[in-house]
N, C-alpha and C positions, 0 to 999 in steps of 0.2 A: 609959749602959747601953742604952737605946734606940739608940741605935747599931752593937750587938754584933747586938743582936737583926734590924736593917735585915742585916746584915751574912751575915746566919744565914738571911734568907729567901728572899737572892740565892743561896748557896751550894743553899739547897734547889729554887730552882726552875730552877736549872741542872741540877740533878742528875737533875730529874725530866725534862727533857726529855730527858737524856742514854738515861734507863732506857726512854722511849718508843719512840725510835731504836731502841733493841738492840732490845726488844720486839718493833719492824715489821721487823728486819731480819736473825731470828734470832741477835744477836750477847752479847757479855760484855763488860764492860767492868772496868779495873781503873786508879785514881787511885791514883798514888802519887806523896804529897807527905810522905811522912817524912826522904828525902834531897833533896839536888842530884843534876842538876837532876829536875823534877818533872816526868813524864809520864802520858800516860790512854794505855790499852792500848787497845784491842779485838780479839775475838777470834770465830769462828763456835760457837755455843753448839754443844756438847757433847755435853751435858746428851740424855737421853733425849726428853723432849719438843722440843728442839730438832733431832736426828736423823729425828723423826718428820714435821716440816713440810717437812725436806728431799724426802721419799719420797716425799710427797702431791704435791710442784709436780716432781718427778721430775727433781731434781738429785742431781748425784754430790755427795756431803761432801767439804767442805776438811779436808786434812791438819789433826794435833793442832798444829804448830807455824807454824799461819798466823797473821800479825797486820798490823792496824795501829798505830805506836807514835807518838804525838804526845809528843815532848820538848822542852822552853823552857828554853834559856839564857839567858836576859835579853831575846834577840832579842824585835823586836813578832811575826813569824811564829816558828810552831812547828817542829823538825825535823821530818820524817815519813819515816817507815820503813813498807818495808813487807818482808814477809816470807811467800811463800806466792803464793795467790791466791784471791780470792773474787770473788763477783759484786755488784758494787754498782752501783749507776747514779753516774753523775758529781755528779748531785743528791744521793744520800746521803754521798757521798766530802766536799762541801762544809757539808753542812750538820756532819757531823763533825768538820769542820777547825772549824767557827765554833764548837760546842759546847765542844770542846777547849779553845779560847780564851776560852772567857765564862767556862768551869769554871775554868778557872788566875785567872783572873781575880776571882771571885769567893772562889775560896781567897785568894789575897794581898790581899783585902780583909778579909776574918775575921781572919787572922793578924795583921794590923797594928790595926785593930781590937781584937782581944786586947789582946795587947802592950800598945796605948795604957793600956786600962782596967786593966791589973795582973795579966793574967789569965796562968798560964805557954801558950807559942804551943802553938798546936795544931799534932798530926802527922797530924789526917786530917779528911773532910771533914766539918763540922758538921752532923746532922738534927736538926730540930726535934721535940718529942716532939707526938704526935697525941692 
C-alpha cells in the first residue's frame, strides 16, 4: 500500500509543476489518460484573467484553437502537435516536453501500481487529499 501511496506523490508532484508552468505562462492544460493513446494538451488560457495579462504585456491573444498536444504511443519520445501559434521561449517549449513525459510517466506508474494491489486502474490522474 505504501507503494500506491509513493506512486500518488509522484503523480502529484508532476502535476504541480505542470500547473506552475501554465501559471508562469498563461496556459491550460488537459491529461487525458482515459483512452489510447494518452496525451497532455495545452492551451493559452482563455479565461478572463488570463486575457487580462495578455493586455498588460501588450500581446495580441492566440486564436481559441491554438495547442500544444503531447501524445505517447509506446514511443520513449512523445508526438508533438502543434496547432496555431503562441509565444514561448524554446526553454518553456522543453521544459513542457519533459513535463509531459514525467506526467505519462508518473500516470503508468499509479496505474500499474493500482492494478498490482487490486485496485480497479485508474482513468485519471491521482490528487492526494490536503
Amino acid at each position: 500500500m505504501q507503494n500506491l501511496k509513493n506512486e500518488q506523490t509522484l503523480c502529484n508532484t508532476a502535476l504541480n509543476k505542470l500547473e506552475a508552468l501554465c501559471r508562469e505562462n498563461q496556459l491550460t492544460y488537459l491529461f487525458q489518460s482515459d483512452a489510447y493513446p494518452i496525451s497532455l494538451t495545452l492551451r493559452p488560457d482563455t479565461s478572463l484573467d488570463g486575457q487580462m495579462s495578455l493586455l498588460e504585456e501588450d500581446r495580441r491573444p492566440p486564436h481559441k484553437n491554438t495547442y500544444i498536444r503531447y501524445t505517447f504511443k509506446g514511443e520513449k519520445d512523445p508526438d508533438v502537435r502543434f496547432e496555431g501559434s503562441m509565444d514561448l521561449s524554446s526553454k518553456t517549449l522543453a521544459t513542457a516536453k519533459t513535463l509531459a513525459c514525467n506526467l505519462h510517466y508518473a500516470f503508468l506508474q499509479f496505474y500499474w501500481a493500482s492494478v498490482k494491489h487490486g485496485f480497479a486502474p485508474p482513468t485519471n490522474m491521482p490528487r492526494l487529499s490536503d
